[in-house]
DRENGUMAR-679009 format. One record per atom (N, C-alpha, C, CB): atom name; x, y, z; residue in three letters; residue number from 1. Coordinates in steps of 0.2 Angstrom, whole numbers, m for minus. Glycine has a CB too. Layout:
! residues N
+------+-------+-------+-------+------+-------+
| paro |  east | north |    up | zaba | semar |
+------+-------+-------+-------+------+-------+
|   CA |     X |     Y |     Z |  ALA |   NUM |
...
+------+-------+-------+-------+------+-------+
***
This chain:
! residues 114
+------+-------+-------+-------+------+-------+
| paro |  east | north |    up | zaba | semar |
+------+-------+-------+-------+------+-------+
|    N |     4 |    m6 |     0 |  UNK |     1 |
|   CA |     0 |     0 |     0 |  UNK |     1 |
|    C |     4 |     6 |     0 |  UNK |     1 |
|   CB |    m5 |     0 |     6 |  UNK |     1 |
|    N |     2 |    10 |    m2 |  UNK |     2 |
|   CA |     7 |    16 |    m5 |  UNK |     2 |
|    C |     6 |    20 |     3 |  UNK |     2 |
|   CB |     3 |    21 |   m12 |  UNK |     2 |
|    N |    10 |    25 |     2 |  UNK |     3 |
|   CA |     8 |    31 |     8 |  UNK |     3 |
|    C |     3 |    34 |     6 |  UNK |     3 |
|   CB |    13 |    37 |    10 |  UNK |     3 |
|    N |    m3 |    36 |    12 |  UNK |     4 |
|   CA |    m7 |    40 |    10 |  UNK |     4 |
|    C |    m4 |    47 |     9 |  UNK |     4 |
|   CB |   m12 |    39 |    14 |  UNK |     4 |
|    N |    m9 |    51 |     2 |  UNK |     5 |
|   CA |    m4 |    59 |     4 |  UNK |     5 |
|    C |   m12 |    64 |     0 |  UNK |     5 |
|   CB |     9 |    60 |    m2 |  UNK |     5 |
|    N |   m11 |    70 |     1 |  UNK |     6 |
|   CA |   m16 |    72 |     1 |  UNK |     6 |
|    C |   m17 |    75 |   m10 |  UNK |     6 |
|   CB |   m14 |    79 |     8 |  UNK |     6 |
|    N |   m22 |    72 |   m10 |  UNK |     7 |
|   CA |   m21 |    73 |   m18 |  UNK |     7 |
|    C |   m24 |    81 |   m21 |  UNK |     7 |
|   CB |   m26 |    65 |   m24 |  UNK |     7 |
|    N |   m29 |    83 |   m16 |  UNK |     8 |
|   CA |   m30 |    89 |   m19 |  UNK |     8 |
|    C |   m35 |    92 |   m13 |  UNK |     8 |
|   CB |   m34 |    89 |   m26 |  UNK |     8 |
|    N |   m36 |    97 |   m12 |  UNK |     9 |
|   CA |   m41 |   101 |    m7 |  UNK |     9 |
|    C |   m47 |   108 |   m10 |  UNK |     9 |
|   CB |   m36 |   103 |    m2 |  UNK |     9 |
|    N |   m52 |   106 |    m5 |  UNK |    10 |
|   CA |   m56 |   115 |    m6 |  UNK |    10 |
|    C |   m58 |   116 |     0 |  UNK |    10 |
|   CB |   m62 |   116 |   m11 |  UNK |    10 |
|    N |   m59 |   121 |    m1 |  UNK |    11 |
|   CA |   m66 |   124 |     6 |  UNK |    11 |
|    C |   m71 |   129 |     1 |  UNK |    11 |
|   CB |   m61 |   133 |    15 |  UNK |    11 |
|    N |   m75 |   128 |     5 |  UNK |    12 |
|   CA |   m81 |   131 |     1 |  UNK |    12 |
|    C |   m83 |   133 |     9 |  UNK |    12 |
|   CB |   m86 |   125 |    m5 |  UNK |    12 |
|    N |   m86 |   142 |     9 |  UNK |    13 |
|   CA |   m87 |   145 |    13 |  UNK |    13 |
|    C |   m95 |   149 |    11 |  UNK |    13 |
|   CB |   m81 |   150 |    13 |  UNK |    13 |
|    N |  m101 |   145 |    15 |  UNK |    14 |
|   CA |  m108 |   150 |    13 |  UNK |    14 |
|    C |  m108 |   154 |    19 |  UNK |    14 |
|   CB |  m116 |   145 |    14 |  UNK |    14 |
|    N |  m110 |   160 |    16 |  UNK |    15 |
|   CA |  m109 |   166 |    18 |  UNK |    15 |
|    C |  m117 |   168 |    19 |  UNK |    15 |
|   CB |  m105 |   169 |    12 |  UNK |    15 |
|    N |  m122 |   165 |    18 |  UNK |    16 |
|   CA |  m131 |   166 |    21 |  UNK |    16 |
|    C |  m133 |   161 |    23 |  UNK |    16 |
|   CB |  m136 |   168 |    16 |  UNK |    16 |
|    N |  m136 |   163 |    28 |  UNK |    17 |
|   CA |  m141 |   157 |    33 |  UNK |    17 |
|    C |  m143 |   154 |    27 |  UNK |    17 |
|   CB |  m149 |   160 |    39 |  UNK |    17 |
|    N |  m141 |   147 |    28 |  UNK |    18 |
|   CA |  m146 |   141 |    25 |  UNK |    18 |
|    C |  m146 |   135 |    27 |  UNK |    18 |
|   CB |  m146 |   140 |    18 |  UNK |    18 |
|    N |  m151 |   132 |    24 |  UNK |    19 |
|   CA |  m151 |   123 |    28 |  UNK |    19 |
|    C |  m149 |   118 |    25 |  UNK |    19 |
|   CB |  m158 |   121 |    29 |  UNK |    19 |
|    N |  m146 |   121 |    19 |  UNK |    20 |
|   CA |  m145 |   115 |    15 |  UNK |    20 |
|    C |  m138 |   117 |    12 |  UNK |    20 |
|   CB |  m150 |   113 |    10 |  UNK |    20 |
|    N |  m132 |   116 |    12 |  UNK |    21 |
|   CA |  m127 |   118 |     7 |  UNK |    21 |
|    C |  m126 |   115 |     2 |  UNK |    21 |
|   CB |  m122 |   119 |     9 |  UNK |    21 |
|    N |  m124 |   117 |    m4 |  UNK |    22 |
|   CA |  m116 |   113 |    m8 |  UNK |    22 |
|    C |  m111 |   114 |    m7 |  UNK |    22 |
|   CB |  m115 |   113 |   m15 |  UNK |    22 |
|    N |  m108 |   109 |    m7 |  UNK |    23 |
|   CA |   m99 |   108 |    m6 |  UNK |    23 |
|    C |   m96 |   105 |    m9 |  UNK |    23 |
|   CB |   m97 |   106 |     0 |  UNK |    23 |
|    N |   m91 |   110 |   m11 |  UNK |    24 |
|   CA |   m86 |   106 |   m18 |  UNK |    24 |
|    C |   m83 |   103 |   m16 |  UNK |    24 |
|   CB |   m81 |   108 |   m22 |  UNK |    24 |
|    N |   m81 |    98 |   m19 |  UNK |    25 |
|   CA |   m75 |    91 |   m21 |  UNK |    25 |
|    C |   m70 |    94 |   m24 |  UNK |    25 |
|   CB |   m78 |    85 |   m27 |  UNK |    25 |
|    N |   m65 |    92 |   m20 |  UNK |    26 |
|   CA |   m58 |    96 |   m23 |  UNK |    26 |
|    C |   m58 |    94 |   m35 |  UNK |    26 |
|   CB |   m48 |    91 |   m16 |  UNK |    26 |
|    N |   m54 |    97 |   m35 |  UNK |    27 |
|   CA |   m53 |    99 |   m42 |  UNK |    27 |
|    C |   m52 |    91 |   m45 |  UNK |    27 |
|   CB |   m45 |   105 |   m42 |  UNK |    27 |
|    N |   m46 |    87 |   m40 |  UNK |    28 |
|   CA |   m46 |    82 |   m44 |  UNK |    28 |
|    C |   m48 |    76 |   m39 |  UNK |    28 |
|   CB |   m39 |    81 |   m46 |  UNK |    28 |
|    N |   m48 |    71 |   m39 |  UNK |    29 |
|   CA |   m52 |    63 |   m37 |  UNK |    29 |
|    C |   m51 |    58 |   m40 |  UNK |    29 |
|   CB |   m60 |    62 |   m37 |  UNK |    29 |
|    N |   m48 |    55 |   m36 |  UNK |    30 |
|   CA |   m47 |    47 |   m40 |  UNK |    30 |
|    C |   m50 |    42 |   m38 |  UNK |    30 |
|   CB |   m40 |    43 |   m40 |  UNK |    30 |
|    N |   m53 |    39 |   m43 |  UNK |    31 |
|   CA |   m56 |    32 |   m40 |  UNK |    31 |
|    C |   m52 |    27 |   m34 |  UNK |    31 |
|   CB |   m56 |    28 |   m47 |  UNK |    31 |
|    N |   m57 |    25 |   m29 |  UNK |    32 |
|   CA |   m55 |    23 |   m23 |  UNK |    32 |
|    C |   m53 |    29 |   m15 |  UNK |    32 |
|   CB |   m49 |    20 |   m26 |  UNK |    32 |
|    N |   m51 |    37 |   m20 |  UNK |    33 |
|   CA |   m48 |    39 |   m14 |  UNK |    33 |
|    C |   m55 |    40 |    m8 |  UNK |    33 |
|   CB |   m45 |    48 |   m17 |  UNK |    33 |
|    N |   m48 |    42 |    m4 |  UNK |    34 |
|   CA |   m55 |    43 |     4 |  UNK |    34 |
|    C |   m57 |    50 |     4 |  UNK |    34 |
|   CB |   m51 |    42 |    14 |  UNK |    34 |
|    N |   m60 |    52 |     6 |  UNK |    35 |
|   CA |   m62 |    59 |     3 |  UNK |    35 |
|    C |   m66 |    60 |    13 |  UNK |    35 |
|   CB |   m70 |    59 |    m6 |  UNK |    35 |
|    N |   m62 |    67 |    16 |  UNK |    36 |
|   CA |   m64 |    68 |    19 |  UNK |    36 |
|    C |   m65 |    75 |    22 |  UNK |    36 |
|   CB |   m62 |    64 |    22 |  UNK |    36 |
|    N |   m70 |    77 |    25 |  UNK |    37 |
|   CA |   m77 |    84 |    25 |  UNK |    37 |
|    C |   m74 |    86 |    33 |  UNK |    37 |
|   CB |   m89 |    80 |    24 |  UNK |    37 |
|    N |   m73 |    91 |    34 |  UNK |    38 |
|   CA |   m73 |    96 |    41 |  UNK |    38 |
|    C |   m77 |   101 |    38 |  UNK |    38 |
|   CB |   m65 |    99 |    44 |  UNK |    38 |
|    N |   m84 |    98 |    44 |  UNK |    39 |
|   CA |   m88 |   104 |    42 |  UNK |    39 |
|    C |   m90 |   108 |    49 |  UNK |    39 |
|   CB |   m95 |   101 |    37 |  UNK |    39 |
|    N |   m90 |   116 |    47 |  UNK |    40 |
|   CA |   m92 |   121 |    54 |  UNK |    40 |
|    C |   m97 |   124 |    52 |  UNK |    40 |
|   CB |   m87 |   126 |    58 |  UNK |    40 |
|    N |  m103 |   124 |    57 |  UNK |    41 |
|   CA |  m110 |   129 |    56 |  UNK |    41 |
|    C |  m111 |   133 |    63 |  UNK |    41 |
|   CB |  m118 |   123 |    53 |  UNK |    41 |
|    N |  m111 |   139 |    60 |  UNK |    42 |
|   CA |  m114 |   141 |    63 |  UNK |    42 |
|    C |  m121 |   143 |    70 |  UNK |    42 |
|   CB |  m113 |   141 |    59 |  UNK |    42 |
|    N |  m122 |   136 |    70 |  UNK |    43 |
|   CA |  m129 |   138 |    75 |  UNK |    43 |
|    C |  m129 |   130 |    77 |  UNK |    43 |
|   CB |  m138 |   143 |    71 |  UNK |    43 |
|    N |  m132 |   128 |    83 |  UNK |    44 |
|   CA |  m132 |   121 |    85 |  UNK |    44 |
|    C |  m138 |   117 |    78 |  UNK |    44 |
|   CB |  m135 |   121 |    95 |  UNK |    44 |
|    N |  m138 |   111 |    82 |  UNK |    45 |
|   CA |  m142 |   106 |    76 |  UNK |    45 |
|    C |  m137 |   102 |    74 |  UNK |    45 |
|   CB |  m147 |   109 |    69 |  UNK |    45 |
|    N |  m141 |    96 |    73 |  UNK |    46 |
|   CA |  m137 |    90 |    68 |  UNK |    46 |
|    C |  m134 |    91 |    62 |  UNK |    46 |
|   CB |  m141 |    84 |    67 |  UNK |    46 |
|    N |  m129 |    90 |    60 |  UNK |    47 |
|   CA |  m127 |    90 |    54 |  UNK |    47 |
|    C |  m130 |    84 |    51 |  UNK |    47 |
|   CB |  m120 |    92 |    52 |  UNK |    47 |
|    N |  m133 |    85 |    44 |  UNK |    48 |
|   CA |  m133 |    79 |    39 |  UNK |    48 |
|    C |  m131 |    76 |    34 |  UNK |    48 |
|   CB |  m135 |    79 |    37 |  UNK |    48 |
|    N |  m128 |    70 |    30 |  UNK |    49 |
|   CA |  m122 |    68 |    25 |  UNK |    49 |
|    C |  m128 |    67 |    23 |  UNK |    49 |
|   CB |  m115 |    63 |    27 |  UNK |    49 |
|    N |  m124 |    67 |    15 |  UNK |    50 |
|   CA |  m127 |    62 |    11 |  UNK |    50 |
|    C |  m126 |    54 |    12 |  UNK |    50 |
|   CB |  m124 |    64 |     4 |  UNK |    50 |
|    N |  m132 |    53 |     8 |  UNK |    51 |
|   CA |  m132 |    45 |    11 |  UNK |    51 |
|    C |  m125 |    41 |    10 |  UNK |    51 |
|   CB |  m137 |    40 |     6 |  UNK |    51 |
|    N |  m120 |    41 |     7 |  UNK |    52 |
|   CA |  m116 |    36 |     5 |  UNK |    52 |
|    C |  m110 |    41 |     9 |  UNK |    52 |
|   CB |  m116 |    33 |    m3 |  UNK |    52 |
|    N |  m111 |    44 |    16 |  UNK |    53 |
|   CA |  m104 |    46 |    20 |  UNK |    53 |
|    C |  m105 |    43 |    27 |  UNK |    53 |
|   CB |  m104 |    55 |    21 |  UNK |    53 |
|    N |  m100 |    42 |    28 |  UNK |    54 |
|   CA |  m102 |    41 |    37 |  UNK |    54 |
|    C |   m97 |    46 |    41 |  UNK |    54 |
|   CB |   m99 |    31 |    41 |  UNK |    54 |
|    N |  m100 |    49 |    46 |  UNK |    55 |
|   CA |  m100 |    53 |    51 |  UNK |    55 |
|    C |   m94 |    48 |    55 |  UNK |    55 |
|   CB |  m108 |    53 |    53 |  UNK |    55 |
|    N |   m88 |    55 |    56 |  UNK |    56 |
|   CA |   m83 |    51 |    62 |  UNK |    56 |
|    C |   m86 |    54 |    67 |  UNK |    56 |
|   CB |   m73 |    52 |    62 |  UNK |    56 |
|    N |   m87 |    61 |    69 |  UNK |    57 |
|   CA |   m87 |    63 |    77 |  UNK |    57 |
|    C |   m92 |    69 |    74 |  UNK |    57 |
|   CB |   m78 |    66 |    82 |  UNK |    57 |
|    N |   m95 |    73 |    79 |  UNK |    58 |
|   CA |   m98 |    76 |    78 |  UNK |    58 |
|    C |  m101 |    80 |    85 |  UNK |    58 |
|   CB |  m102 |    74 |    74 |  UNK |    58 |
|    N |   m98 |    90 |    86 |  UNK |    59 |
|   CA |   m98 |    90 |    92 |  UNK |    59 |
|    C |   m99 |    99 |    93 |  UNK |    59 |
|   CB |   m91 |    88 |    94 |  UNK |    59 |
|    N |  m102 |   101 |    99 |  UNK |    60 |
|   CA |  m106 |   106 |   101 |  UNK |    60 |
|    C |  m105 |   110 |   105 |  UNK |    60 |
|   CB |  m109 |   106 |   103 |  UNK |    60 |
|    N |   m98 |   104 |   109 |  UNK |    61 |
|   CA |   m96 |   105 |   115 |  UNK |    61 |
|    C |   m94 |   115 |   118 |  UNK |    61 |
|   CB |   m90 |   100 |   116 |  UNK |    61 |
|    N |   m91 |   118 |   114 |  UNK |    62 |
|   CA |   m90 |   123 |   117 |  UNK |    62 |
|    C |   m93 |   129 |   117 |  UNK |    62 |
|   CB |   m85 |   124 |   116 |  UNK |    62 |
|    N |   m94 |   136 |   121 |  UNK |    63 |
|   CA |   m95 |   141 |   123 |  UNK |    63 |
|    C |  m102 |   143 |   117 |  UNK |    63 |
|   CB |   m89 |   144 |   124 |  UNK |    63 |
|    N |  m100 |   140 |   111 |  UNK |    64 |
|   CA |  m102 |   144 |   107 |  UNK |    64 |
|    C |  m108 |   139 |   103 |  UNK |    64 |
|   CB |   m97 |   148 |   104 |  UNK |    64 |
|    N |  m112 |   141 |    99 |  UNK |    65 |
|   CA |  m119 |   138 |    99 |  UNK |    65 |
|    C |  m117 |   135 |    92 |  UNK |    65 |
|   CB |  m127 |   145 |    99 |  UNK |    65 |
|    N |  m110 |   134 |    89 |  UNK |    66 |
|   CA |  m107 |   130 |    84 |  UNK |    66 |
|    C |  m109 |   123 |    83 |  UNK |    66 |
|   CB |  m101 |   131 |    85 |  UNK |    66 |
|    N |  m108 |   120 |    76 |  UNK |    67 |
|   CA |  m107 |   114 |    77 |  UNK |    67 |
|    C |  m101 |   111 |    72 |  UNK |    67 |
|   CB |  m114 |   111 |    77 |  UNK |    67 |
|    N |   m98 |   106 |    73 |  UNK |    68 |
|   CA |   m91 |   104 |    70 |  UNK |    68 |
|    C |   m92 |    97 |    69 |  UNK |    68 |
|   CB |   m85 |   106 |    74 |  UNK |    68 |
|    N |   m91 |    94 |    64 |  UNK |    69 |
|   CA |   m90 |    86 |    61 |  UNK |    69 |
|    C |   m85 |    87 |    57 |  UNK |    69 |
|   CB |   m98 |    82 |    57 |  UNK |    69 |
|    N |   m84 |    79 |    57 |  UNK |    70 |
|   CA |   m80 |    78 |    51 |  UNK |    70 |
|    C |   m83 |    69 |    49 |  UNK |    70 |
|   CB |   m70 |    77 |    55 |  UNK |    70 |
|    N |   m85 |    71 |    42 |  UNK |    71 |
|   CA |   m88 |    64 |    39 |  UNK |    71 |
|    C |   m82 |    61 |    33 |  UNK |    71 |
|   CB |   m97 |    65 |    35 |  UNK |    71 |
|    N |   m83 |    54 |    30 |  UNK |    72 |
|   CA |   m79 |    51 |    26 |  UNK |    72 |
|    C |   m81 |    47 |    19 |  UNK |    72 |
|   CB |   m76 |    48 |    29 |  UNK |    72 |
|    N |   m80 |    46 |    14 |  UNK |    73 |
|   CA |   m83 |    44 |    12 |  UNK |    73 |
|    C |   m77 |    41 |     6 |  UNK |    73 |
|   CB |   m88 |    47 |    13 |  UNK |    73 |
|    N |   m79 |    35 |     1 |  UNK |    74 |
|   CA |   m74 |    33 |    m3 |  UNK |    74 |
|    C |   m77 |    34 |   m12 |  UNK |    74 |
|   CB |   m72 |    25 |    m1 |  UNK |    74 |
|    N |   m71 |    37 |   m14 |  UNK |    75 |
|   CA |   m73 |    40 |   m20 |  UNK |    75 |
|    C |   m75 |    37 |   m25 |  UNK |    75 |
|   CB |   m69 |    43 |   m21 |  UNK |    75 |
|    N |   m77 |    35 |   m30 |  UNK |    76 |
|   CA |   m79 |    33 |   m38 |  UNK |    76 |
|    C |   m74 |    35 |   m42 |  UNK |    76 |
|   CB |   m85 |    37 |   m41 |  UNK |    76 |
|    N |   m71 |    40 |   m42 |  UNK |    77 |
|   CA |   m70 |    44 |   m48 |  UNK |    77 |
|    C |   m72 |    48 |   m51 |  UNK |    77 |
|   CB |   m69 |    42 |   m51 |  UNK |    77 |
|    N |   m77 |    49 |   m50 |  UNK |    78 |
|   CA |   m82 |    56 |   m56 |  UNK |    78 |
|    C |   m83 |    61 |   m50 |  UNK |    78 |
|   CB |   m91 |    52 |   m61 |  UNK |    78 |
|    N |   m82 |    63 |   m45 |  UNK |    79 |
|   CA |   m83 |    68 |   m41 |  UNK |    79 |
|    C |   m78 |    76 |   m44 |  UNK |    79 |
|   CB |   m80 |    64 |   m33 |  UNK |    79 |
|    N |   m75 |    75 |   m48 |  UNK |    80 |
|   CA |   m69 |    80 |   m48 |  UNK |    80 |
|    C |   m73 |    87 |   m49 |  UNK |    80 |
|   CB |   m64 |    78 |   m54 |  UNK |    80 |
|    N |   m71 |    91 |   m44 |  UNK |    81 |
|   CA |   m76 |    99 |   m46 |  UNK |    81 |
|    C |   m84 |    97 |   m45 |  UNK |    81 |
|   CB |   m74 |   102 |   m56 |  UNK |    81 |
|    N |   m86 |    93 |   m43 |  UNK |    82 |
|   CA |   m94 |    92 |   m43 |  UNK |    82 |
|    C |   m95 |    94 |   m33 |  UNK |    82 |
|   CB |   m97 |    81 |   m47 |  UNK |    82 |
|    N |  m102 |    95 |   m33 |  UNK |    83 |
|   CA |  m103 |    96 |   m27 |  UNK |    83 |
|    C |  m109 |    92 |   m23 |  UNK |    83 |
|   CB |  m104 |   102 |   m26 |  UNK |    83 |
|    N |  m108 |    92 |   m16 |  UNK |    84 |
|   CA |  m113 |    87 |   m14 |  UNK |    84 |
|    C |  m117 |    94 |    m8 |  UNK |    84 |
|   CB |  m107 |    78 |    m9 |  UNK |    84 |
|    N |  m123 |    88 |    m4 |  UNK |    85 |
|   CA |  m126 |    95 |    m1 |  UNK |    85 |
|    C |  m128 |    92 |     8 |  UNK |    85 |
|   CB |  m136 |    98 |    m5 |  UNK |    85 |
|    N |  m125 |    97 |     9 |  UNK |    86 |
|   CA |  m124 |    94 |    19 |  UNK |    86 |
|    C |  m129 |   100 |    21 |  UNK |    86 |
|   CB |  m114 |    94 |    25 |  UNK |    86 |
|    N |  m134 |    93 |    27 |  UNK |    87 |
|   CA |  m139 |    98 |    29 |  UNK |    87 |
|    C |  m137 |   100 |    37 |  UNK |    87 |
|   CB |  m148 |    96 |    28 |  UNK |    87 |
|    N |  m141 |   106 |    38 |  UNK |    88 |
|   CA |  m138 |   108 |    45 |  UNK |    88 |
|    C |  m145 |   113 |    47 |  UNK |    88 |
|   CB |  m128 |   112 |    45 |  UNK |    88 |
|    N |  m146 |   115 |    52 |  UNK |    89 |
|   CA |  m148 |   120 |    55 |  UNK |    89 |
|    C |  m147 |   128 |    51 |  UNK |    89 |
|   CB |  m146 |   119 |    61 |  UNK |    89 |
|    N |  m150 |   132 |    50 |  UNK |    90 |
|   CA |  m152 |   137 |    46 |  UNK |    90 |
|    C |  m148 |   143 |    50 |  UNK |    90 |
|   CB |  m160 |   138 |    44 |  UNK |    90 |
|    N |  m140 |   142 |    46 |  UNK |    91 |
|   CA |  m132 |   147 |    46 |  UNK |    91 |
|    C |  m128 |   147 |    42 |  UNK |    91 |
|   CB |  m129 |   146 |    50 |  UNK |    91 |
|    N |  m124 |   150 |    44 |  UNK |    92 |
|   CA |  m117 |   151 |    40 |  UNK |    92 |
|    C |  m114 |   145 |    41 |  UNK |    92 |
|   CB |  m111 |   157 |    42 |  UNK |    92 |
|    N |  m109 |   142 |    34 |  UNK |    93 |
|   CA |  m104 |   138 |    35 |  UNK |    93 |
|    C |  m100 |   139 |    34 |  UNK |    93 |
|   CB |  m104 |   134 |    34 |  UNK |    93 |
|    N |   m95 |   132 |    32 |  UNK |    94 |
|   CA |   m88 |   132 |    32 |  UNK |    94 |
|    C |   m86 |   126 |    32 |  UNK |    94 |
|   CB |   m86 |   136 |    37 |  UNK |    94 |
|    N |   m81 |   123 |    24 |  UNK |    95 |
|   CA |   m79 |   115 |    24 |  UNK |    95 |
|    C |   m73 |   115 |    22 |  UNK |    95 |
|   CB |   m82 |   110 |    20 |  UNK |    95 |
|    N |   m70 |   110 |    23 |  UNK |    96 |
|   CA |   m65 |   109 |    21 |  UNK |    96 |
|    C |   m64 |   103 |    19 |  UNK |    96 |
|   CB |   m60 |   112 |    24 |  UNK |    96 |
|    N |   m62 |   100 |    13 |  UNK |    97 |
|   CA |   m64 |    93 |    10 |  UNK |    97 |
|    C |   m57 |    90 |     6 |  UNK |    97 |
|   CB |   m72 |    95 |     4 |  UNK |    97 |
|    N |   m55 |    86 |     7 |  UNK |    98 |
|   CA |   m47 |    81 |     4 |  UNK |    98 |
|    C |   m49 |    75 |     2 |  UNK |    98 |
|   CB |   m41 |    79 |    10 |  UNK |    98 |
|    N |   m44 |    75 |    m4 |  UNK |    99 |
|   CA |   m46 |    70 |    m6 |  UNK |    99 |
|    C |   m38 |    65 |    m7 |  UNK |    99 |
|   CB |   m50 |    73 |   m12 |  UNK |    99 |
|    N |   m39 |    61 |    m2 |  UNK |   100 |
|   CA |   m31 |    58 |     0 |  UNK |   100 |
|    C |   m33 |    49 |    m4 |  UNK |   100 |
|   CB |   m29 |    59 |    12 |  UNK |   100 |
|    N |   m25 |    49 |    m5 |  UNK |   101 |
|   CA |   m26 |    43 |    m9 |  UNK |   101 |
|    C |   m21 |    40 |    m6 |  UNK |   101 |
|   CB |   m24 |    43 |   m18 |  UNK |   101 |
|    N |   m20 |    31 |    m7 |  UNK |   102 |
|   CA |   m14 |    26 |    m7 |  UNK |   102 |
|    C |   m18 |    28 |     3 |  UNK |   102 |
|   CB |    m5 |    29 |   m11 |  UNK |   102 |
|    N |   m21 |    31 |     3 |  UNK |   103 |
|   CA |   m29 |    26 |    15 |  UNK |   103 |
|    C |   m29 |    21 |    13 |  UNK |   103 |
|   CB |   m43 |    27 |    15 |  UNK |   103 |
|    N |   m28 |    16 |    20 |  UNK |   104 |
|   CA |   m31 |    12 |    21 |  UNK |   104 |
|    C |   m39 |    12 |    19 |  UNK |   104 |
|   CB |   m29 |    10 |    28 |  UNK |   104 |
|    N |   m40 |     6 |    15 |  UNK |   105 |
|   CA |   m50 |     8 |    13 |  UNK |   105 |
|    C |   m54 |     6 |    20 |  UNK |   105 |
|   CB |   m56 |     0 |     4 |  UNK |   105 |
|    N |   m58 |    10 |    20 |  UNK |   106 |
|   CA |   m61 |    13 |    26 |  UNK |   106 |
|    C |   m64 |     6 |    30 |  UNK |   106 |
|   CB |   m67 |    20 |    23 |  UNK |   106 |
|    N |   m68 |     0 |    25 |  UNK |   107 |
|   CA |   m69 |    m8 |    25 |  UNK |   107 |
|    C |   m63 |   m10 |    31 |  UNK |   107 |
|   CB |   m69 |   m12 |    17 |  UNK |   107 |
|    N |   m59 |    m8 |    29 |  UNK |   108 |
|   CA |   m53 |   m11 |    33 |  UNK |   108 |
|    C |   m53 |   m10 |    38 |  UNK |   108 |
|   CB |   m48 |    m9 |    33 |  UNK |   108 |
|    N |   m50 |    m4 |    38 |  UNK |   109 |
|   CA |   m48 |     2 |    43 |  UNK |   109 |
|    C |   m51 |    11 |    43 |  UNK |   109 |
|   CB |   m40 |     2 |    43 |  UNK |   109 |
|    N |   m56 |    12 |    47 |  UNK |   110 |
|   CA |   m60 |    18 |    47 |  UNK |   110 |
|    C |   m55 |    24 |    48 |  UNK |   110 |
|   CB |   m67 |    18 |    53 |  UNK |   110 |
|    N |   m56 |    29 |    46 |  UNK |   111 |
|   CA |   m50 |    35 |    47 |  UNK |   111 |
|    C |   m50 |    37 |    55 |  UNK |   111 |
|   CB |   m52 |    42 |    41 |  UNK |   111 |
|    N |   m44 |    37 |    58 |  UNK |   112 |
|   CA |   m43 |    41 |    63 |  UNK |   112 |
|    C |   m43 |    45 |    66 |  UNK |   112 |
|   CB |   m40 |    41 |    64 |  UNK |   112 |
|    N |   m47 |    50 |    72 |  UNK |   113 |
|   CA |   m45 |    57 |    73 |  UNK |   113 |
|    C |   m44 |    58 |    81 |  UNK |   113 |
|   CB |   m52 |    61 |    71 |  UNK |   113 |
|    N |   m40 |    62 |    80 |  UNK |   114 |
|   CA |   m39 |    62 |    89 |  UNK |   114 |
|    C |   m36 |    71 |    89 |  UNK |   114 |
|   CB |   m32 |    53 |    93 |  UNK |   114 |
+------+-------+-------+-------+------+-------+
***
C-alpha cells in the first residue's frame, strides 16, 4: 500500500443562513480515494451527510452555539469539481474537503481522529 498523501483540497465558505449547502469536491479525485469533509456551522443542530458518507465525530461542546463534524466517504472517480449538499440547521458555514489517496479503505480500517 502506498503512503497515503493528500491529492487535492477545497473549502467552500456559505456566507447566508441556509439549511442545506453545496460543497465542492476538490478539483481532482481518483477512483478509490478517501475523501474527507470538516464541516463548521454556525448555530447548533445535527449536521446531515449524504447517504453514502459516514459521520466520524460530531460536536457542540464549546462556549459557542457552533457545530463541528468531520464525515468520510470513498470515492468513484467522477466527483472532480462536482458538489454534494450537507444539511444543518439554518447558518453560515464552512468546509474543508481532501481528497487523499494510497488510505487504508475505510472496510478495513475507518480513518482516525484524535
Amino acid at each position: 500500500m502506498a503512503f497515503p498523501a493528500i491529492e487535492s483540497s477545497v473549502d467552500t465558505n456559505r456566507t447566508a443562513a441556509e439549511t442545506t449547502s453545496p460543497v465542492s469536491f476538490p478539483t481532482i479525485v481518483s477512483p478509490n480515494a478517501l475523501i474527507i469533509c470538516i464541516a463548521r456551522v454556525a448555530v447548533a443542530g445535527a449536521i446531515g451527510w449524504p447517504v453514502d458518507w459516514t459521520e466520524l465525530t460530531e460536536d457542540s461542546s464549546d462556549a459557542s452555539d457552533d457545530v463541528t463534524a468531520i464525515a468520510y466517504f470513498t470515492a468513484v472517480g467522477t466527483e472532480d469539481s462536482t458538489t454534494f449538499n450537507v444539511t444543518h440547521g439554518s447558518g453560515k458555514s464552512a468546509y474543508l474537503v481532501f481528497s487523499i489517496t494510497g488510505a487504508e479503505a475505510p472496510a478495513t480500517q475507518a480513518p482516525q481522529i484524535s
